[in-house]
C-alpha beads as a LAMMPS data file, in Angstrom:
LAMMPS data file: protein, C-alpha beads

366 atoms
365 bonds

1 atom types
1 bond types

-500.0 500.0 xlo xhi
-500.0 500.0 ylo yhi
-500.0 500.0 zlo zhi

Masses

1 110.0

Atoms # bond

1 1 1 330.242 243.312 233.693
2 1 1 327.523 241.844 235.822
3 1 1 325.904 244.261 237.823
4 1 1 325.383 242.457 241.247
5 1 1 323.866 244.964 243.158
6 1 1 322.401 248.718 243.225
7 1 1 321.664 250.883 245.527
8 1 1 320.379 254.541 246.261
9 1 1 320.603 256.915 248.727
10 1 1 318.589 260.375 249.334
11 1 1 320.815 262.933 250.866
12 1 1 320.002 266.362 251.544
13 1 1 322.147 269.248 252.580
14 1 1 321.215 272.803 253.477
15 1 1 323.283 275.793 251.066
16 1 1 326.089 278.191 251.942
17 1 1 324.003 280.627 250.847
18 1 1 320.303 280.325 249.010
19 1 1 320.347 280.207 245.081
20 1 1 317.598 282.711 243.708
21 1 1 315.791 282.164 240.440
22 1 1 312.318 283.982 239.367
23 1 1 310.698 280.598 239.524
24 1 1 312.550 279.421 242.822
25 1 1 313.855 279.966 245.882
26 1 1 316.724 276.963 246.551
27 1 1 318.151 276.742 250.248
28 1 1 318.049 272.907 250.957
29 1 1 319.124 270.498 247.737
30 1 1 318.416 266.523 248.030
31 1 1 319.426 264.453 245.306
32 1 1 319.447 260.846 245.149
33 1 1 323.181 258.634 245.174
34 1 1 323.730 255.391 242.780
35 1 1 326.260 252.992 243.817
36 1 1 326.585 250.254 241.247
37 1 1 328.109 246.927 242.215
38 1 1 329.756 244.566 239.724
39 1 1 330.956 240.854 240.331
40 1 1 334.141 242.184 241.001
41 1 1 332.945 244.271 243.846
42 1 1 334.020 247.242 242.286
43 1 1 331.507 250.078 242.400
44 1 1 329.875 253.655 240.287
45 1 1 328.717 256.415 241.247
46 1 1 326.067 258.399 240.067
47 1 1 323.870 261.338 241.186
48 1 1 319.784 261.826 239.903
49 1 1 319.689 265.443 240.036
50 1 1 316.081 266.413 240.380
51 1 1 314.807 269.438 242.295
52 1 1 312.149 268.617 245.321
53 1 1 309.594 270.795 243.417
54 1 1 309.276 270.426 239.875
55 1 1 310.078 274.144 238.637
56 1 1 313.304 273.516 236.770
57 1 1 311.622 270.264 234.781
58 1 1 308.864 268.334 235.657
59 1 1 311.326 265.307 237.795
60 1 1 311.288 265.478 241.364
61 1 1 313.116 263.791 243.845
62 1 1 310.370 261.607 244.548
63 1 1 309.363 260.712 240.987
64 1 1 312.873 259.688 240.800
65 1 1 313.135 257.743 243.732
66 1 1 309.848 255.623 242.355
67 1 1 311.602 255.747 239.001
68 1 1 314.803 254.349 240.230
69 1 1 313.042 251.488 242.572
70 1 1 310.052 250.134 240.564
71 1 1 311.267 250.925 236.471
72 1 1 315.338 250.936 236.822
73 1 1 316.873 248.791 238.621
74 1 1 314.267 246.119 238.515
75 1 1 315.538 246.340 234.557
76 1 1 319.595 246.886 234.798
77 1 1 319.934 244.604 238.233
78 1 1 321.623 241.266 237.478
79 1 1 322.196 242.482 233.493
80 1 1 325.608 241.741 232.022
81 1 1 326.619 245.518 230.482
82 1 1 329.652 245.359 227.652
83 1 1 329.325 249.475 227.488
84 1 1 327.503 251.705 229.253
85 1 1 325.451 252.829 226.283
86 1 1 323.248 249.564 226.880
87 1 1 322.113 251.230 229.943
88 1 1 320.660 254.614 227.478
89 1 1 319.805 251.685 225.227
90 1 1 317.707 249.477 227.958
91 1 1 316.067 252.775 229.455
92 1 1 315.079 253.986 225.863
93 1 1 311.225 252.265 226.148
94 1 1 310.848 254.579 229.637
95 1 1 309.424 257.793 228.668
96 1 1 310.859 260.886 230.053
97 1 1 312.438 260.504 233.846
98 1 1 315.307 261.296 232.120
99 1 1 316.974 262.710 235.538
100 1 1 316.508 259.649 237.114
101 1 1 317.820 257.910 234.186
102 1 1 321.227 259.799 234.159
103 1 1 321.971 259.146 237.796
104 1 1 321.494 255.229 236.950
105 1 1 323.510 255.461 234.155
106 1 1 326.109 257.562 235.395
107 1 1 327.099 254.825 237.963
108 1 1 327.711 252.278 235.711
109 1 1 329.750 254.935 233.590
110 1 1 332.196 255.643 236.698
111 1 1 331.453 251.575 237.376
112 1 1 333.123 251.071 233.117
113 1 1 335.118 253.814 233.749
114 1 1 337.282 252.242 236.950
115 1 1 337.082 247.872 235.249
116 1 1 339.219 249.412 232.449
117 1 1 341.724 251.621 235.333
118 1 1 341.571 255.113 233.026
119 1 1 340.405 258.263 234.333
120 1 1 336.110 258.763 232.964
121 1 1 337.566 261.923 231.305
122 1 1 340.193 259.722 229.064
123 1 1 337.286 256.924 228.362
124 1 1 335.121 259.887 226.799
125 1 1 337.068 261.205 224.581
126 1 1 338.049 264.355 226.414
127 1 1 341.547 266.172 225.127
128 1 1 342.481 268.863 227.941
129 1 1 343.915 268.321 231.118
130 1 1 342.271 271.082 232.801
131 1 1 339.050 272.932 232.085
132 1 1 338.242 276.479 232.679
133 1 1 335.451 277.412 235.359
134 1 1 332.560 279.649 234.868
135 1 1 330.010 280.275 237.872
136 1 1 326.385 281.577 238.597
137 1 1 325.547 285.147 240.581
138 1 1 321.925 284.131 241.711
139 1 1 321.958 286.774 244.238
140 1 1 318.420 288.217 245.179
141 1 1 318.981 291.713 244.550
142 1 1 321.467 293.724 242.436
143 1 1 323.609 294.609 245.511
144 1 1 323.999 291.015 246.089
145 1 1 324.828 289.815 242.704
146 1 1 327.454 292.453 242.642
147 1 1 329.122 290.994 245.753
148 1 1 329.110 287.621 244.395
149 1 1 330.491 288.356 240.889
150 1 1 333.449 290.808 242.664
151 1 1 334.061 287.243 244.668
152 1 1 333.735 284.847 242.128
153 1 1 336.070 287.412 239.845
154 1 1 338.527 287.251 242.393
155 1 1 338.409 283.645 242.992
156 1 1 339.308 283.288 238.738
157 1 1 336.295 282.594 237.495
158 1 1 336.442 283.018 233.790
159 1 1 332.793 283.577 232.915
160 1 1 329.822 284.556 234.920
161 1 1 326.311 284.038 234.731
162 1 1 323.381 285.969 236.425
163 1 1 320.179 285.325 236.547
164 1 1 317.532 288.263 234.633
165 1 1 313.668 288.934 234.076
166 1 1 311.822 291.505 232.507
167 1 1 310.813 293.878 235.650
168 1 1 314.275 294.300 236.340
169 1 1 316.840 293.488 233.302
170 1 1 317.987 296.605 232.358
171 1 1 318.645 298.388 235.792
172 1 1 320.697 295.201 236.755
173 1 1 323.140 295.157 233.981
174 1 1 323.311 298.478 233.762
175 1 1 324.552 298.133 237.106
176 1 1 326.760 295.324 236.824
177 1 1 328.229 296.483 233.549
178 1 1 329.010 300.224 235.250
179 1 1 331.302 297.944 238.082
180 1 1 332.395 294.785 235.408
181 1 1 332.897 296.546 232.155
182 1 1 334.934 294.233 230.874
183 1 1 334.067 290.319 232.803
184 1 1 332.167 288.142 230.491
185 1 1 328.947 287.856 231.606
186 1 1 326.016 285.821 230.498
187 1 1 322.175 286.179 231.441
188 1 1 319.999 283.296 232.463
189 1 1 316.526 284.066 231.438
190 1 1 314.774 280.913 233.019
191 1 1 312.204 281.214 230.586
192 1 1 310.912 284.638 231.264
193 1 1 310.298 285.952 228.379
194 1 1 307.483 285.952 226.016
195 1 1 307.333 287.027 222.081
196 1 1 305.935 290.164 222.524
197 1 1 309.247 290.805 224.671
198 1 1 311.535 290.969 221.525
199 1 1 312.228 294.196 221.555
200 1 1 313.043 294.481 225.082
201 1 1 315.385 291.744 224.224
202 1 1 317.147 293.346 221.589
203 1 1 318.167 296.237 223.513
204 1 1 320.041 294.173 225.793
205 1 1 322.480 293.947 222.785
206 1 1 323.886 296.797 224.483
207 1 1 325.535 295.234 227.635
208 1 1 327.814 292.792 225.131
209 1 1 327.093 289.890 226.980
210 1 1 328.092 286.718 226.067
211 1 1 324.900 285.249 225.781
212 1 1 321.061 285.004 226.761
213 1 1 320.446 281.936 228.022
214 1 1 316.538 279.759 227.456
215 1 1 314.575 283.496 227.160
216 1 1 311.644 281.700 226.321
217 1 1 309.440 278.580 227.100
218 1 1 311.370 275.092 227.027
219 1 1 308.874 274.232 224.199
220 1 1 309.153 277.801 222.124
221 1 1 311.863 276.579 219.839
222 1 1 310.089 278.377 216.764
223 1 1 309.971 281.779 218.984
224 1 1 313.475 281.162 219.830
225 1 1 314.457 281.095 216.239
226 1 1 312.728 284.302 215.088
227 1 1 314.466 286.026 218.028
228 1 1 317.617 284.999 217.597
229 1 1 317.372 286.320 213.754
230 1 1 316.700 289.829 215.407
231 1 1 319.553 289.472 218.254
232 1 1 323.581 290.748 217.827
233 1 1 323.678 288.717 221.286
234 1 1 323.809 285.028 221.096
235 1 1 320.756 283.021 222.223
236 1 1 321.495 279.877 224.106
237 1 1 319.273 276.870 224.773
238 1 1 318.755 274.947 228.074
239 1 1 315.361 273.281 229.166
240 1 1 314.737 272.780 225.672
241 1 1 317.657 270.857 224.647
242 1 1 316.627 267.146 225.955
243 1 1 317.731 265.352 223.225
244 1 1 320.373 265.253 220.440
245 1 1 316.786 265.153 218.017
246 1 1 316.254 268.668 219.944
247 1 1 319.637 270.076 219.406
248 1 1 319.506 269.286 215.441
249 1 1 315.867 270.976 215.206
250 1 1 317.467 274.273 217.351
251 1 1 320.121 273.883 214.887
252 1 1 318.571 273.461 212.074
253 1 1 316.204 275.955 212.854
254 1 1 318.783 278.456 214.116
255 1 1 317.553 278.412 216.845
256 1 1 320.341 279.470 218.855
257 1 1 324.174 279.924 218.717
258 1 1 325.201 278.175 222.211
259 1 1 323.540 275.190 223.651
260 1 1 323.947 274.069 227.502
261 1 1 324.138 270.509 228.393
262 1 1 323.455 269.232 231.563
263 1 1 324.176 265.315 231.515
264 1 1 320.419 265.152 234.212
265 1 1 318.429 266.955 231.813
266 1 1 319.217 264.808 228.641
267 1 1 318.970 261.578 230.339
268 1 1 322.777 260.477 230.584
269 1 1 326.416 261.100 229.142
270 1 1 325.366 258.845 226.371
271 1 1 323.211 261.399 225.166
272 1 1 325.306 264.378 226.228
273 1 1 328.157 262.776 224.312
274 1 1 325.918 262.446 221.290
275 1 1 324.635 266.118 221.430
276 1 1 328.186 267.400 221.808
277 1 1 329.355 265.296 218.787
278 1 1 326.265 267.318 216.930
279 1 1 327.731 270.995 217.871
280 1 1 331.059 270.308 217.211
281 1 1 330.571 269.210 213.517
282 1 1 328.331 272.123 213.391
283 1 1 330.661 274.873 214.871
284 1 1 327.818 275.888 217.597
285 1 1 329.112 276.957 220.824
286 1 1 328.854 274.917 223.897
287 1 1 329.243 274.604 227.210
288 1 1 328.263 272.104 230.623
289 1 1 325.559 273.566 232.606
290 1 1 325.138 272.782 236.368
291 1 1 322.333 271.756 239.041
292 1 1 323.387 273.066 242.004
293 1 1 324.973 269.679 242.490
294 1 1 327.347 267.280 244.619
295 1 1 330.414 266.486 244.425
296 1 1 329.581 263.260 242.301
297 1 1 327.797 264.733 239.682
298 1 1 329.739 267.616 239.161
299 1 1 332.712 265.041 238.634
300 1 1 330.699 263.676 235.737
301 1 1 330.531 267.252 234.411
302 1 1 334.429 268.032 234.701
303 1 1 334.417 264.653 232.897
304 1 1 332.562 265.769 230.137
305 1 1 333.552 269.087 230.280
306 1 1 337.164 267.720 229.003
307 1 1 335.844 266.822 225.341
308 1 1 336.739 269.029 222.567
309 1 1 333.924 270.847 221.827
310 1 1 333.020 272.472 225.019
311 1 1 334.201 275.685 224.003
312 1 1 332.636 278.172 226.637
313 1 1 333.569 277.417 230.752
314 1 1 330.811 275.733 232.338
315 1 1 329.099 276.251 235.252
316 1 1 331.291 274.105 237.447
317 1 1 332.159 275.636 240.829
318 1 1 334.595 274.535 243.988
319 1 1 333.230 271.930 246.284
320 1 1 332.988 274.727 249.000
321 1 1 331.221 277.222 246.465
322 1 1 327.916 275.614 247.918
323 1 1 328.282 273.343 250.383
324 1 1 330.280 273.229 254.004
325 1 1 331.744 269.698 253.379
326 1 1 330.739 268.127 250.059
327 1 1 330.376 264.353 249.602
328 1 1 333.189 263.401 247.616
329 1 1 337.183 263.453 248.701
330 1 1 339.250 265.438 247.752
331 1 1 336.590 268.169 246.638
332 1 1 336.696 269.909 243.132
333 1 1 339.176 272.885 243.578
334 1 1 339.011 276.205 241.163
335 1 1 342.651 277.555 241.071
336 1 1 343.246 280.104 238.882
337 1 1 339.953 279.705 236.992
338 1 1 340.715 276.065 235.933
339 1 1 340.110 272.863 237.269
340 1 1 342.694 270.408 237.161
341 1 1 341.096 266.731 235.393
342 1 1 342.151 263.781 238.459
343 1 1 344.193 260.742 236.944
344 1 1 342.737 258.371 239.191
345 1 1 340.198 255.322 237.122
346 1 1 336.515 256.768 237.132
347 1 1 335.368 259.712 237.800
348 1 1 338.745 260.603 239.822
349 1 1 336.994 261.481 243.110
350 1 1 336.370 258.998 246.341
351 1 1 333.225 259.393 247.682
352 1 1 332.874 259.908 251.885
353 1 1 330.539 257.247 253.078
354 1 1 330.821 258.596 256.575
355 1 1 329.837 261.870 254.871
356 1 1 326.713 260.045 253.031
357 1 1 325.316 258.324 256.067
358 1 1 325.305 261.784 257.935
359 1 1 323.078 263.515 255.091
360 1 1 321.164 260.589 254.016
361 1 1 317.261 260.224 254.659
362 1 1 316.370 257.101 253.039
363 1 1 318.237 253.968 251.554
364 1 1 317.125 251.239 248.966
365 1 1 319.009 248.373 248.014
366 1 1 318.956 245.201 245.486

Bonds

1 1 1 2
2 1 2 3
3 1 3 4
4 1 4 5
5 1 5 6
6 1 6 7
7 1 7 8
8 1 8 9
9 1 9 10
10 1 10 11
11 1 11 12
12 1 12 13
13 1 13 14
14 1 14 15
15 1 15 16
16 1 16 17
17 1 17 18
18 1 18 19
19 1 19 20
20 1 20 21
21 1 21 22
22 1 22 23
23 1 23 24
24 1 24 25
25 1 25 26
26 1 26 27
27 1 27 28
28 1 28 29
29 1 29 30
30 1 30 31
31 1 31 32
32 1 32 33
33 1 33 34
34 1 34 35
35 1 35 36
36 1 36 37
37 1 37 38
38 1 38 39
39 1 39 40
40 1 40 41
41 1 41 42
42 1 42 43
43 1 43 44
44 1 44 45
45 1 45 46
46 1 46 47
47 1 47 48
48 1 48 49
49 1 49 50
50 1 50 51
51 1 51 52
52 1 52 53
53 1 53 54
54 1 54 55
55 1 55 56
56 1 56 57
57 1 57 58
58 1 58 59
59 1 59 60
60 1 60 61
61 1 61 62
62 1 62 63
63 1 63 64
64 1 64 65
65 1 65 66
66 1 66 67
67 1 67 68
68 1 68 69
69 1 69 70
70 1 70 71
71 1 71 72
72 1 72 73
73 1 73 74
74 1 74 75
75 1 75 76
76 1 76 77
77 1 77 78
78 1 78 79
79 1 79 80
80 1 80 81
81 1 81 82
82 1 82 83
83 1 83 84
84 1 84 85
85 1 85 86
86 1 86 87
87 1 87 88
88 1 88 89
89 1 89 90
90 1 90 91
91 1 91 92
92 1 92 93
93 1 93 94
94 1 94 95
95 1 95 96
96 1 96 97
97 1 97 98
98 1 98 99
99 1 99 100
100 1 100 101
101 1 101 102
102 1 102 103
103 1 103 104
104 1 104 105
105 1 105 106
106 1 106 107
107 1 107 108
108 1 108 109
109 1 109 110
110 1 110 111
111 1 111 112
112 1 112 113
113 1 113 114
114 1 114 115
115 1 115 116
116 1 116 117
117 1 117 118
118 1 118 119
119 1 119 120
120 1 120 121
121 1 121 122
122 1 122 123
123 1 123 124
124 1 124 125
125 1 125 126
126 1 126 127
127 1 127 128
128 1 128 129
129 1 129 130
130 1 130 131
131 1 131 132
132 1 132 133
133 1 133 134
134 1 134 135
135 1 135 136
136 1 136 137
137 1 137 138
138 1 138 139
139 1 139 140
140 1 140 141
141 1 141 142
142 1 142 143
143 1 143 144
144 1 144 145
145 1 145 146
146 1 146 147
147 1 147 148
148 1 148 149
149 1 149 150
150 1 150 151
151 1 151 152
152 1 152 153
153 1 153 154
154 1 154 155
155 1 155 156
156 1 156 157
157 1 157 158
158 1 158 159
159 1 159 160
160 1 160 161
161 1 161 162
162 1 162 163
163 1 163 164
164 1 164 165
165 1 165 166
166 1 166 167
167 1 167 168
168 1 168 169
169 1 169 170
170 1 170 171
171 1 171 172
172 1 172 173
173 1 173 174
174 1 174 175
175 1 175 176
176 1 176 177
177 1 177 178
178 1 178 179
179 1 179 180
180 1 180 181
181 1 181 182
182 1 182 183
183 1 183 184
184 1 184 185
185 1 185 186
186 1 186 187
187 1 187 188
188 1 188 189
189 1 189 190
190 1 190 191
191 1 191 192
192 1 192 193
193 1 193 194
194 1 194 195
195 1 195 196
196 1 196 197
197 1 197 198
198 1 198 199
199 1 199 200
200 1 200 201
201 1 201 202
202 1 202 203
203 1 203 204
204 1 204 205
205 1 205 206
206 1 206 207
207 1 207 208
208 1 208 209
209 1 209 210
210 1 210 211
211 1 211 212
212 1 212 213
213 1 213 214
214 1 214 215
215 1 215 216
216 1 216 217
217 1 217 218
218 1 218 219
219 1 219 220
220 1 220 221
221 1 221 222
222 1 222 223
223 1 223 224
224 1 224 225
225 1 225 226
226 1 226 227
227 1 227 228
228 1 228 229
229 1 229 230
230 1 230 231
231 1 231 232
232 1 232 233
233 1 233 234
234 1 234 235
235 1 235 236
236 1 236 237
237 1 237 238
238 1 238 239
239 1 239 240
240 1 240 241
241 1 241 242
242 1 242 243
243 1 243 244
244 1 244 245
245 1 245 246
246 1 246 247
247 1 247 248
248 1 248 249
249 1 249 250
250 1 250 251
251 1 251 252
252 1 252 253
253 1 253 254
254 1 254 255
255 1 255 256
256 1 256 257
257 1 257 258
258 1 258 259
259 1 259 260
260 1 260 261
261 1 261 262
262 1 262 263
263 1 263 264
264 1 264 265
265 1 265 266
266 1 266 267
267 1 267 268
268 1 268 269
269 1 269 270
270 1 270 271
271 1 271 272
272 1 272 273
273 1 273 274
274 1 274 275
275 1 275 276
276 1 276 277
277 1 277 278
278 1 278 279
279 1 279 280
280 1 280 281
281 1 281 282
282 1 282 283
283 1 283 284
284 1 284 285
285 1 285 286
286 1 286 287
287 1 287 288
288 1 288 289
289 1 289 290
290 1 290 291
291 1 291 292
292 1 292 293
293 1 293 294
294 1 294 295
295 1 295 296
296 1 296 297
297 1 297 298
298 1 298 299
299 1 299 300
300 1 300 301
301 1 301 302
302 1 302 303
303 1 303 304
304 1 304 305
305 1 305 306
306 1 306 307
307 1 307 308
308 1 308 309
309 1 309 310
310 1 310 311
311 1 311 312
312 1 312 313
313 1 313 314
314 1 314 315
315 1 315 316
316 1 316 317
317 1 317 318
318 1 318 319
319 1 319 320
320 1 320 321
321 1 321 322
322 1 322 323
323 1 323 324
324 1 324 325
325 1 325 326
326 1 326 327
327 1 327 328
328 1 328 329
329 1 329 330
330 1 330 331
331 1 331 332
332 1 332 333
333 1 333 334
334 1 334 335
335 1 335 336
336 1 336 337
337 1 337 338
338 1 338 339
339 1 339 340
340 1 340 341
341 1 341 342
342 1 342 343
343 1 343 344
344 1 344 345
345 1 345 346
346 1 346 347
347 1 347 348
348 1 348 349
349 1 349 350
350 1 350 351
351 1 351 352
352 1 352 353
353 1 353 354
354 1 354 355
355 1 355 356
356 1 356 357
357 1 357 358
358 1 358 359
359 1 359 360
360 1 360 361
361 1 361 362
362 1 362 363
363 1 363 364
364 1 364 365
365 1 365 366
């Protein structure tokens, strides 16, 4: 397929409700929209997933947006792709920017994806027909996290996450635990932790959770592996799985039990294919992460999350769990705790260009 023309769009979008972390704060999300253009005039869709300040990995939307311009599409535009590994294949020599890289080649996925009329799910691999739904609790105190897991409960989510941190671990799942004895729940560490903290880590081994998610730095893979020795409780890796070379060291290492993949942070679903291929021959758990995203990359991730060894629900909410009117048509719909895989060729979503021209900022075309 020749790819005849590309173009991105910056949206932004204020929350339903803001999305606490220790590290940030998140009530407006931008993000960056591919469209990829073939000779047919058939056309991808991707989403570079980048926050606007660099606290989840060190991509921004504006890194991303000079990514995409000057190194991307001046390489991909007017390229004949067979398969949409070339695209992981021509960005390889580009260091990093591996957000920026996904949303690129994402689009020509959906692009591959919609020439060959099956559903992105089918093209992967992926062997369900519907995939269960977990969701995050990022509320900013206890009281609110509470409210938010008794809602997402309710609304059948089968697995739910909240965000933790030394100062206040323990008095917030002893909390949640007294009302949700029985929900599985997972903590999101975001890095909080240090060595010295083992101990404080191990008693968590109380509250049964499901697992603690990236309790140290992204680059602690050596820490994470003499914790995890020490821990009942699953540790599961995040920031510093970028790579299917990083998932084989945590591995190999043991590292961890679970890892998350998030198709932004390791540069593609080339990649995320390839590190899900690694777990499952390896029996070690996991599961799609999310970015507080659109509609158009969280249709990647139902996608992905279709393959056979996703064997924990991933954080892949309704449409409406975020936003007042997403960007794609229909939205992604949680019924029952599952999510129901779209027949239609690509990623099984139409996007709303009326939608995109009221939340865009900025347009660049070639």
């Amino acid at each position: 397929m020749l790819i005849k023309k590309l173009t991105m769009r910056m949206i932004e979008m204020p929350l339903k409700q803001p999305f606490y972390t220790h590290l940030e704060t998140v009530s407006v999300r931008q993000a960056i929209i591919i469209e990829a253009e073939d000779e047919q005039g058939i056309t991808g869709w991707g989403e570079s997933s980048a926050f606007s300040t660099p606290w989840y990995t060190e991509e921004t939307v504006q890194t991303e947006w000079h990514i995409i311009k000057d190194v991307l599409f001046p390489l991909l535009y007017g390229k004949t792709i067979v398969h949409p590994n070339d695209v992981h294949a021509l960005f390889t020599p580009i260091r990093g920017n591996r957000m920026a890289k996904a949303g690129v080649e994402c689009a020509i996925w959906d692009l591959y994806a919609k020439r060959q009329n099956k559903p992105l799910h089918e093209l992967l691999g992926g062997t369900r027909t519907s995939i269960p739904a977990g969701a995050v609790a990022a509320g900013k105190t206890t009281v609110d996290m509470i409210e938010r897991i008794e809602s997402l409960v309710e609304s059948g989510y089968e697995r739910i996450k909240v965000k933790i941190n030394p100062k206040t671990d323990r008095i917030m799942l002893t909390d949640i635990r007294r009302q949700f004895p029985d929900v599985p729940i997972m903590a999101d560490a975001n890095s909080a932790y240090r060595l010295q903290d083992i101990d404080q880590l191990k008693s968590l081994d109380e509250f049964k959770l499901l697992m603690i998610e990236q309790p140290f730095h992204e680059e602690d893979l050596w820490e994470h592996s003499k914790l995890q020795k020490q821990l009942n409780t699953a540790v599961c890796l995040d920031e510093s799985i970028r790579s299917v070379h990083d998932a084989k060291c945590a591995i190999q290492m043991e590292a961890c039990q679970v890892i998350n993949v998030k198709i932004s942070r390791v540069g593609g679903l080339t990649e995320a294919i390839r590190i899900h291929d690694e777990c499952l021959v390896t029996h070690t758990g996991l599961w799609a992460g999310g970015m507080i995203e659109f509609g158009i990359s969280r249709a990647h991730n139902v996608a992905l999350a279709s393959l056979p060894g996703f064997t924990i629900p991933g954080d892949i909410v309704s449409s409406n769990h975020y936003w007042e009117e997403d960007i794609i048509e229909p939205g992604i719909l949680v019924e029952k705790g599952r999510i129901q895989l779209p027949n239609k060729p690509g990623i099984g979503y139409d996007v709303n260009r009326k939608r995109l021209e009221i939340v865009g900022k900025d347009i660049y075309f070639v």
